[in-house]
N, CA, C and O of each residue as an XYZ file, in Angstrom:
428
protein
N      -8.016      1.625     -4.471
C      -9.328      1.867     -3.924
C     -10.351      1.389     -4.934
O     -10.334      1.779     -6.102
N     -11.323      0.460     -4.412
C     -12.364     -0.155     -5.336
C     -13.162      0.706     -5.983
O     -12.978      1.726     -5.319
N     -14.151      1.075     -7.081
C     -14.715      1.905     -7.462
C     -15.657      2.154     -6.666
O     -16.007      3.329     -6.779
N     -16.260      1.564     -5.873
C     -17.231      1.415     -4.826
C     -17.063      2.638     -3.905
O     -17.699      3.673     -3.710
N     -15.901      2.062     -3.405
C     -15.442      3.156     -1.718
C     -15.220      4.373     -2.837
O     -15.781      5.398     -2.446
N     -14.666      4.511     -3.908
C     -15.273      6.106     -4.409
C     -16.118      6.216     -4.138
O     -16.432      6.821     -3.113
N     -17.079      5.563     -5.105
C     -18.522      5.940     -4.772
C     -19.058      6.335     -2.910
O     -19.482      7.374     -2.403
N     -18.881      5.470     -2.546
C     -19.013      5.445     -1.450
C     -18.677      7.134     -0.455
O     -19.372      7.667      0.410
N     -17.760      7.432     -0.870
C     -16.942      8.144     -0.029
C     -17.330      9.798     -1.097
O     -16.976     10.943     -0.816
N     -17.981      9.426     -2.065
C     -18.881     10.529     -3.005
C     -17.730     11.027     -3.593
O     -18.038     12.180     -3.891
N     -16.255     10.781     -4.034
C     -15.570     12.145     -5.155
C     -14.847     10.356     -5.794
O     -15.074      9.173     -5.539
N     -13.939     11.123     -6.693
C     -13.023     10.441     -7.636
C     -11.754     10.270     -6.659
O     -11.236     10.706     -5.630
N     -11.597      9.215     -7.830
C     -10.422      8.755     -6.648
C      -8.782      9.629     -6.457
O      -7.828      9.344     -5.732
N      -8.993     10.855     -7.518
C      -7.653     11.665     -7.593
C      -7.886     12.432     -6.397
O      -6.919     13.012     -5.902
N      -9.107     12.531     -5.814
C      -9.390     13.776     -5.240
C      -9.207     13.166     -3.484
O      -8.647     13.719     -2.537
N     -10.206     11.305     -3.579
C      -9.476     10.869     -2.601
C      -8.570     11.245     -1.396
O      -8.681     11.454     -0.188
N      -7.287     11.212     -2.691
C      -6.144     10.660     -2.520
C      -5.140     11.694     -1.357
O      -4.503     11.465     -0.329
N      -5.500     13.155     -2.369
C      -4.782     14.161     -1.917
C      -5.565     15.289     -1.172
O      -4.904     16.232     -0.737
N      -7.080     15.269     -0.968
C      -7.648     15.731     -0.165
C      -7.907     15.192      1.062
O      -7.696     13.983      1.155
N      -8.312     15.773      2.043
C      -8.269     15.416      3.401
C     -10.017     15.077      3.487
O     -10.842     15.633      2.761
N     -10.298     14.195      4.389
C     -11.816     13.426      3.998
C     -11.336     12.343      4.570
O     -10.213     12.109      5.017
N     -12.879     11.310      4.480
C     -13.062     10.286      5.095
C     -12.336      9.302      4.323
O     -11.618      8.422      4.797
N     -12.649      9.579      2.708
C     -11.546      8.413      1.828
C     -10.467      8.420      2.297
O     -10.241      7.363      2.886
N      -9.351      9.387      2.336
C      -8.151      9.336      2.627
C      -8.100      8.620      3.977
O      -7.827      7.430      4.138
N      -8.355      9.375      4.779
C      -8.049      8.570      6.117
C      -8.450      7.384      5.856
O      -7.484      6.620      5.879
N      -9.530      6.796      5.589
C      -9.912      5.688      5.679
C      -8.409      4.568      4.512
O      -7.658      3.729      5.009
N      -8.428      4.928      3.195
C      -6.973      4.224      2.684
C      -5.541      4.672      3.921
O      -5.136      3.716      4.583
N      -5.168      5.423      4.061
C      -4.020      5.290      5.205
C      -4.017      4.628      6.179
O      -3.073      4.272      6.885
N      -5.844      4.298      6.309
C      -5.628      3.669      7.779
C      -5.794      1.758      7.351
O      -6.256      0.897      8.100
N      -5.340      1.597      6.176
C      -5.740      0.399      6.105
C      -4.397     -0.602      5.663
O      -4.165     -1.758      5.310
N      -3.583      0.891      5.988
C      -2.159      0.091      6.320
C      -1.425      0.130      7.788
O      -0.210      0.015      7.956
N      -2.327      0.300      8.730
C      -1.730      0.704      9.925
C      -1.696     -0.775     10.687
O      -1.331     -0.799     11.863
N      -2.035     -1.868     10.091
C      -1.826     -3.609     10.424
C      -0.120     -3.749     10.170
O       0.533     -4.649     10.699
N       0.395     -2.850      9.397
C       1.784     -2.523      8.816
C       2.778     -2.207      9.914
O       3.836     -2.748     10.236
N       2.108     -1.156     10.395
C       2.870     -0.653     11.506
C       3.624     -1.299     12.149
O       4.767     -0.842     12.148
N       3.486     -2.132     12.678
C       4.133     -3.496     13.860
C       5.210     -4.298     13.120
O       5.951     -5.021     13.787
N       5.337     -4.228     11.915
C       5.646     -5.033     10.819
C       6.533     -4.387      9.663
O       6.560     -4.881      8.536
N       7.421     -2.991     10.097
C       8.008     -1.924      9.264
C       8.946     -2.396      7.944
O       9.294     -1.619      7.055
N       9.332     -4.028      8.005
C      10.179     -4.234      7.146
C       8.782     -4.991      5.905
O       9.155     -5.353      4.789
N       7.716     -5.089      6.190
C       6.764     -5.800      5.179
C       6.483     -3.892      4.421
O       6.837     -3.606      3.277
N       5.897     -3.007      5.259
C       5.509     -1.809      4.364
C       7.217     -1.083      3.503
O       7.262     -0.337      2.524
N       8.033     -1.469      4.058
C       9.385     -1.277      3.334
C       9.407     -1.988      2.023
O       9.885     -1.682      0.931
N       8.784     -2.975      2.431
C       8.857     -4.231      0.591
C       8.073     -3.404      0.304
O       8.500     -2.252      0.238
N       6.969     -3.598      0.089
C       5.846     -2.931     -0.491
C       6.294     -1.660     -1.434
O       5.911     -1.439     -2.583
N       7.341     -0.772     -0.528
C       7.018      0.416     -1.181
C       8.196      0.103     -2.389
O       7.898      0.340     -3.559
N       9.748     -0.520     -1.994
C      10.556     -0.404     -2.478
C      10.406     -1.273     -3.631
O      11.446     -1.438     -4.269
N       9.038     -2.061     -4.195
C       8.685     -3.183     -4.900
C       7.608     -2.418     -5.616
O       7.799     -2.781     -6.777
N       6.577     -1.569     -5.643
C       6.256     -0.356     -6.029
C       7.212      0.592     -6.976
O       7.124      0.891     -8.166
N       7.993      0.878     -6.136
C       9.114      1.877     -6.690
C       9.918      1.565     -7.617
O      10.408      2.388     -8.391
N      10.242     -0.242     -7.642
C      11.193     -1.031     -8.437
C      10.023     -1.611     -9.607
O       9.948     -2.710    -10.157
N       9.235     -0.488     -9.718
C       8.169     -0.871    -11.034
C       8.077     -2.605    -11.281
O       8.389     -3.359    -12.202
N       7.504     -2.758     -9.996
C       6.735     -4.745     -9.517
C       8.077     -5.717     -9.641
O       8.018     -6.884    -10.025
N       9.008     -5.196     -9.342
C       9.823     -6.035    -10.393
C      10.236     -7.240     -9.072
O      11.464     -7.159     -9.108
N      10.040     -7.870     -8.400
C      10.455     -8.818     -7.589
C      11.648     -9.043     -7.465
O      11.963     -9.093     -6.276
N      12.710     -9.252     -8.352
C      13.609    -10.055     -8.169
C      14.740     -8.778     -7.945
O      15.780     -9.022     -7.333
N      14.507     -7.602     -8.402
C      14.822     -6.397     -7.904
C      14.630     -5.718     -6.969
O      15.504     -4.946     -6.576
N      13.385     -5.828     -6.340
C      12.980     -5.535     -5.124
C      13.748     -6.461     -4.210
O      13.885     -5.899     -3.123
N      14.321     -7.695     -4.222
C      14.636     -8.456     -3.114
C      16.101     -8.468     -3.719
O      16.753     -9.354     -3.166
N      16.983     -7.639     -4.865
C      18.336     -7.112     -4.744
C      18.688     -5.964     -3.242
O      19.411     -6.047     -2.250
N      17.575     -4.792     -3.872
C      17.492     -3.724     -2.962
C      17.679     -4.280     -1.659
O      18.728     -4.267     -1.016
N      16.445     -4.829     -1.277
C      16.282     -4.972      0.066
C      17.574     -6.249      1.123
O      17.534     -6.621      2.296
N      18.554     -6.557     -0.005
C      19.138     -7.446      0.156
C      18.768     -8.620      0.766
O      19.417     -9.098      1.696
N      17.373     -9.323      0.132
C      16.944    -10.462      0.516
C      17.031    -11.228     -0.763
O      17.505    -10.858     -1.837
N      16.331    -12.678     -0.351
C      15.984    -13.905     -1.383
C      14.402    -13.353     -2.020
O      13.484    -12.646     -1.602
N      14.676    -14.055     -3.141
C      13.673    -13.695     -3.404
C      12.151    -14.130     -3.094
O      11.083    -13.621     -3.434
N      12.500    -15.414     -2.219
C      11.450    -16.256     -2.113
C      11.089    -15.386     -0.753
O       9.987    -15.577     -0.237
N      11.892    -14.548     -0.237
C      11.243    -13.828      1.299
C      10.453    -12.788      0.680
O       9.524    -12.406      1.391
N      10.569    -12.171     -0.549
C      10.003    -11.751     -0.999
C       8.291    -11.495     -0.839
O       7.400    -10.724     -0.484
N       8.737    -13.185     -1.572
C       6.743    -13.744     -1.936
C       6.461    -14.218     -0.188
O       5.255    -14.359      0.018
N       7.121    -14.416      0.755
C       6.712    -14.683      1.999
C       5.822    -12.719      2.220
O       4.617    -12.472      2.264
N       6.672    -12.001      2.285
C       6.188    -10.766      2.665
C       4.987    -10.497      2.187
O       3.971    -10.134      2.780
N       5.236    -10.759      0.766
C       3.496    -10.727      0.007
C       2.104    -11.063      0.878
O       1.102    -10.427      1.202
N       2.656    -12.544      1.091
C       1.743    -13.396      2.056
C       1.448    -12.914      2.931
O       0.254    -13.061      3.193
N       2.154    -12.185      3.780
C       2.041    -11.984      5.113
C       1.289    -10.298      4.968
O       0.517     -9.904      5.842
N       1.590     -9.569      3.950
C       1.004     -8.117      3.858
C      -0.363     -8.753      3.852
O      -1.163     -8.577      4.771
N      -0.667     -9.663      2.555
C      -1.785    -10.336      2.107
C      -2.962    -10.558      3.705
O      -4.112    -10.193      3.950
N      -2.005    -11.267      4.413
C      -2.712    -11.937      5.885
C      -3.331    -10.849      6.521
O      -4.561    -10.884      6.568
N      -2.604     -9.647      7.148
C      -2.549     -8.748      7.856
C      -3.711     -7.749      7.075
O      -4.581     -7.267      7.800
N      -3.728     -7.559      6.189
C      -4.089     -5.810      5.754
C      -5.846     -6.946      4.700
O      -6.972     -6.450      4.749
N      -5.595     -8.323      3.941
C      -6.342     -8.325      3.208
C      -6.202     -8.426      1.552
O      -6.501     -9.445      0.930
N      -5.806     -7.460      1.064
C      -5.436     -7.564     -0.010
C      -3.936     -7.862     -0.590
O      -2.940     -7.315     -0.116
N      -3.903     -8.646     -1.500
C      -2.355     -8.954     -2.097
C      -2.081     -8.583     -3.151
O      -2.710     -8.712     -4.201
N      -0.661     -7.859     -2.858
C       0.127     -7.245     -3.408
C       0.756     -7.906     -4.675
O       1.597     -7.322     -5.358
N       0.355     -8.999     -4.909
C       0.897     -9.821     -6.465
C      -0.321     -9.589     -6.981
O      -0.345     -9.300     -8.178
N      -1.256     -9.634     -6.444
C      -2.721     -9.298     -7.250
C      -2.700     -7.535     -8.093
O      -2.232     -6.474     -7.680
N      -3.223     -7.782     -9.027
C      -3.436     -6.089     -9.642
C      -4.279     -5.215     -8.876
O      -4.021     -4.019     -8.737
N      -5.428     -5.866     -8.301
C      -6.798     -5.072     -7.463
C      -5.795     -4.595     -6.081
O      -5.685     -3.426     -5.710
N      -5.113     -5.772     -5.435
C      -4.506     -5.703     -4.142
C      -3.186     -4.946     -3.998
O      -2.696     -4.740     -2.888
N      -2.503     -4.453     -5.360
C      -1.256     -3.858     -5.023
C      -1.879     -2.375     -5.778
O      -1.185     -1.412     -5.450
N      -2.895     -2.051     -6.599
C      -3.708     -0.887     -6.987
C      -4.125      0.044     -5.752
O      -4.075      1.274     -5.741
N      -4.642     -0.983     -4.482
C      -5.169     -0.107     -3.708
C      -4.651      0.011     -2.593
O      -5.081      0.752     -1.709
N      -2.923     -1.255     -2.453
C      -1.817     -0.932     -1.565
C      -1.080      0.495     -1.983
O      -0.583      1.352     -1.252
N      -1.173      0.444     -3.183
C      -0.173      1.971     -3.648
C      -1.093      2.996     -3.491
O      -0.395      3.940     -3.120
N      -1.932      3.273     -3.534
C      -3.288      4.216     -3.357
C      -3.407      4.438     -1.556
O      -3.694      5.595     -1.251
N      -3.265      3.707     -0.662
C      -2.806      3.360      0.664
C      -1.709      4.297      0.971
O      -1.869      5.283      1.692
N      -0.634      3.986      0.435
C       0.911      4.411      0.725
C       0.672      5.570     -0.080
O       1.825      5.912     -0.341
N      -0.067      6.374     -0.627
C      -0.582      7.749     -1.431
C      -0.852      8.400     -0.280
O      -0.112      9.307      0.101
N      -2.064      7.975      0.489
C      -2.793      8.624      1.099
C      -2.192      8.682      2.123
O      -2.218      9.723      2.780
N      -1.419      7.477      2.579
C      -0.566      7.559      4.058
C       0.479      8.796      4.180
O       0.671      9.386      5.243
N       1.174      9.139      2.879
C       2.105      9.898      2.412
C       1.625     11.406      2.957
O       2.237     12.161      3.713
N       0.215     11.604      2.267
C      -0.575     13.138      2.370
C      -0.905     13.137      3.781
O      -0.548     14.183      4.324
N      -1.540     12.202      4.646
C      -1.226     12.383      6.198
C       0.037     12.692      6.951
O       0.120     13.683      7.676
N       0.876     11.961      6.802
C       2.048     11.535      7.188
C       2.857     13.635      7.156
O       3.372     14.407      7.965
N       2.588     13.636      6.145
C       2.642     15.405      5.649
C       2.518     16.059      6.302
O       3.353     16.580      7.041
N       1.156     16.266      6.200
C       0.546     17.253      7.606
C       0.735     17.293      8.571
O       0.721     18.327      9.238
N       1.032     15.923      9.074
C       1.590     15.646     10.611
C       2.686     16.194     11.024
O       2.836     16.468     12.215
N       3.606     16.434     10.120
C       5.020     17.151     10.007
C       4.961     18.080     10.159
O       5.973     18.779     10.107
């Protein structure tokens, strides 16, 4: 999340994340281009989780690695920001935070 949409959204971004508010919804909902597309938010997370590591992430997922950097692209297309970028995979994981604390409640 940019420092801005903090600002924007008036708290810090810890508070964001795990409180219920317009920030949160608004990051969860900016992976819902994902939805249609369950094996791109699967990279994402399991490439996250595999601390960025690419060539590990596409062991896991038992792909190449070059489908990898296709998925990138294509999260990139869909949602906006890219996930090889630091700004674009900062506020994909901040996304999959907030999606998490919805996703919760809904349960």
């Amino acid at each position: 999340m940019p420092w801005t949409m903090a600002r924007r959204f008036g708290g810090e971004e810890s508070h964001s994340l795990t409180r219920p508010g317009p920030a949160r919804e608004h990051l969860g909902a900016a992976l819902d281009p994902l939805d249609d597309n369950p094996e791109l938010l699967e990279t994402l997370r399991v490439h996250i989780s595999n601390n960025l590591n690419r060539q590990l992430t596409a062991r896991v997922l038992y792909v190449h690695a070059n489908t990898i950097d296709y998925r990138f692209k294509r999260i990139g297309q869909l949602i906006g920001f890219d996930p090889g970028q630091v700004k674009g995979l900062w506020y994909l994981r901040s996304a999959l935070v907030a999606r998490s604390y919805q996703r919760d409640r809904r349960a």
